[in-house]
C-alpha positions in Angstrom: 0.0 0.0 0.0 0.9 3.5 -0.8 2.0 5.3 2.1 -0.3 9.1 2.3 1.7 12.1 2.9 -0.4 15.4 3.8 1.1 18.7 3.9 0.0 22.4 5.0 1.9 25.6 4.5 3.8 25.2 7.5 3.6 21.1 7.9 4.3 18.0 6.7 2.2 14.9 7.6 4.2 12.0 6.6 5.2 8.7 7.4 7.7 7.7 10.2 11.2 7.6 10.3 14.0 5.7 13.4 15.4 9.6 13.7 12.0 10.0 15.0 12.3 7.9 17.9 14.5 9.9 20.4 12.1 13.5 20.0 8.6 10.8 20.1 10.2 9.5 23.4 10.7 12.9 24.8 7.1 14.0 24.0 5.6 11.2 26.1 8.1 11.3 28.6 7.1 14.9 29.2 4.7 15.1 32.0 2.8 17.8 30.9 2.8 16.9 27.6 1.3 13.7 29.2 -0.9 15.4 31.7 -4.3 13.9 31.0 -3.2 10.6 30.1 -2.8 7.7 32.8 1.3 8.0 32.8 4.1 9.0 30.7 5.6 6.3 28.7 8.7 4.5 28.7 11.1 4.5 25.8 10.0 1.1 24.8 6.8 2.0 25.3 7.1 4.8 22.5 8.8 3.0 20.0 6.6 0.4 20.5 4.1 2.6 20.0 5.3 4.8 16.8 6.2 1.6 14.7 2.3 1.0 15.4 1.8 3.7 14.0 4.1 3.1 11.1 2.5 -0.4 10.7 -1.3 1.5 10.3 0.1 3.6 7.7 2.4 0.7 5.7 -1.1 -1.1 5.8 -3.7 1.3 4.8 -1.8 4.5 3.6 -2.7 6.6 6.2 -3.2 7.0 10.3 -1.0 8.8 13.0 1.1 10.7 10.7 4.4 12.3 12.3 4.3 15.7 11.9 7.5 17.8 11.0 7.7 21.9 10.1 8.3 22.5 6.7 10.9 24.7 7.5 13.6 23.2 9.3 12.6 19.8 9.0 12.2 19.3 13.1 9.5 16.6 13.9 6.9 18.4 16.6 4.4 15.7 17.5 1.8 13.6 15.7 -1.8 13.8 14.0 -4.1 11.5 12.4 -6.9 9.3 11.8 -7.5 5.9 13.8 -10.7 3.2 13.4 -12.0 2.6 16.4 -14.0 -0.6 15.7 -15.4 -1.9 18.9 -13.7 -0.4 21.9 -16.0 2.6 22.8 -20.1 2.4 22.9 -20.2 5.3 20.0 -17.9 2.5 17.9 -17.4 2.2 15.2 -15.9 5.3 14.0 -13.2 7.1 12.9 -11.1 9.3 15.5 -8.8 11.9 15.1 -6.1 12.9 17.7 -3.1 14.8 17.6 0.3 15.3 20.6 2.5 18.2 19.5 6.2 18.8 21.7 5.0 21.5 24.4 7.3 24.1 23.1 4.8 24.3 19.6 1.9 24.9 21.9 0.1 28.0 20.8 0.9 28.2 17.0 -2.1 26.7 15.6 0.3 23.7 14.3 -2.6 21.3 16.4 -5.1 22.8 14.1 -3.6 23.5 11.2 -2.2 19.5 11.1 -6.0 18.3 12.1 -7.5 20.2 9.0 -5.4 18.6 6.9 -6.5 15.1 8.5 -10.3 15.9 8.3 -10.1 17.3 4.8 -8.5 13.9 3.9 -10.7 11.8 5.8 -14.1 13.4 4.1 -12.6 14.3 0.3 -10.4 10.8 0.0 -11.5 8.6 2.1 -15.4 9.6 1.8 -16.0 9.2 5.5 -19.5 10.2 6.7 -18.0 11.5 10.4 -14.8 11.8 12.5 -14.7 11.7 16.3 -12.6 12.9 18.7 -12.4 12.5 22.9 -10.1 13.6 25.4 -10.2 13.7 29.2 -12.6 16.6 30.1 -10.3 18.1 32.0 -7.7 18.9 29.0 -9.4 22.0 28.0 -6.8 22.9 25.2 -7.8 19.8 23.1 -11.3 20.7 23.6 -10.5 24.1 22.4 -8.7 22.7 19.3 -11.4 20.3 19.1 -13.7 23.2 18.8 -11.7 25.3 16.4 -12.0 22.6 13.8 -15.8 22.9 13.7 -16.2 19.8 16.0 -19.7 20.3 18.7 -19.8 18.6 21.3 -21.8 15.2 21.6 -21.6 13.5 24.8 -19.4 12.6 28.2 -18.6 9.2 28.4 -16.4 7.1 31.0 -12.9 5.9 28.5 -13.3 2.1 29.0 -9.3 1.5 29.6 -9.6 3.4 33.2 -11.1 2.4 35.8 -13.5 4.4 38.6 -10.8 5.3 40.5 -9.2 7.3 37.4 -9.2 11.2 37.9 -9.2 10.8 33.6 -11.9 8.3 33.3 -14.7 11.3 32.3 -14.1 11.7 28.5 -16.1 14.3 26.4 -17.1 13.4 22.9 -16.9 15.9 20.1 -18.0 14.8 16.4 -18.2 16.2 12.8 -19.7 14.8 9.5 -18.3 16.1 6.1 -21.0 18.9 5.9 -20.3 20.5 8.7 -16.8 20.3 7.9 -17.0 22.3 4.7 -19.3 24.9 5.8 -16.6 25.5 8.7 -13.9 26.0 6.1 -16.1 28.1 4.0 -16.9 30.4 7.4 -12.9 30.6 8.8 
């Protein structure tokens, strides 16, 4: 399969490399960065994780893209598309999350990176709706969440944590391709 590479005027979405492995580790070693997730993770952990990642895109063409400036070529953080067959009660469905190095914060990279996802998810693969969740507590990805056109659909307990989990409360944003375009035509 054709691996999918996006890009943006200040970003490339493309598939990953090994010289990704030491700044991926850093970005989930970093505790705020990691904030409203259960833990940081370890450096196996990550790599394990990013050749995942690799592996979804080597398979289908596309998924968690690592995403690098344009400019300078430095990788910031990841953003992409994931099927979510049976794991939440809204399944299936298509989500899109992104994790940027905290030092990109504040540049509209999150968003910018996230268009590009949604306008490939609705104009090539044809998808009806994308999701996206995130601790209710994390605020910023709500307000990214937001900025992409996404509304708000429901709270819902993440099945991987359990009741004594400060994260277990997840909110539930959605759009569908219509909505999508009529936010691109408004911004």
């Amino acid at each position: 399969m054709m691996s999918i590479q996006l890009e943006t005027s200040r970003l490339i979405l493309r598939p990953w490399k090994e010289s990704d492995l030491k700044p991926f580790y850093a970005l989930n070693a970093n505790t705020e960065v990691m904030r409203y997730f259960p833990h940081c993770l370890t450096r196996e952990q990550s790599n394990a994780l990013a050749h995942k990642f690799q592996r979804m895109i080597e398979t289908q063409g596309w998924g968690f893209w690592a995403v690098e400036l344009k400019h300078g070529g430095d990788f910031i953080g990841f953003t992409g598309l994931n099927t979510q067959p049976s794991q939440f009660t809204f399944s299936p469905c298509t989500e899109i999350a992104w994790r940027l190095e905290q030092k990109y914060w504040g540049n509209g990279f999150a968003t910018e990176a996230a268009t590009a996802c949604l306008k490939f998810a609705f104009d090539s693969l044809k998808l009806n709706q994308v999701v996206a969740f995130t601790a209710v507590q994390n605020t910023k990805f709500q307000a990214v969440m937001q900025r992409l056109g996404m509304q708000f659909k429901d709270y819902f307990n993440h099945p991987a944590l359990d009741n004594s989990s400060p994260l277990q409360r997840h909110v539930l944003y959605q759009i569908d391709a219509a909505q999508f375009r009529k936010t691109k035509t408004t911004h």
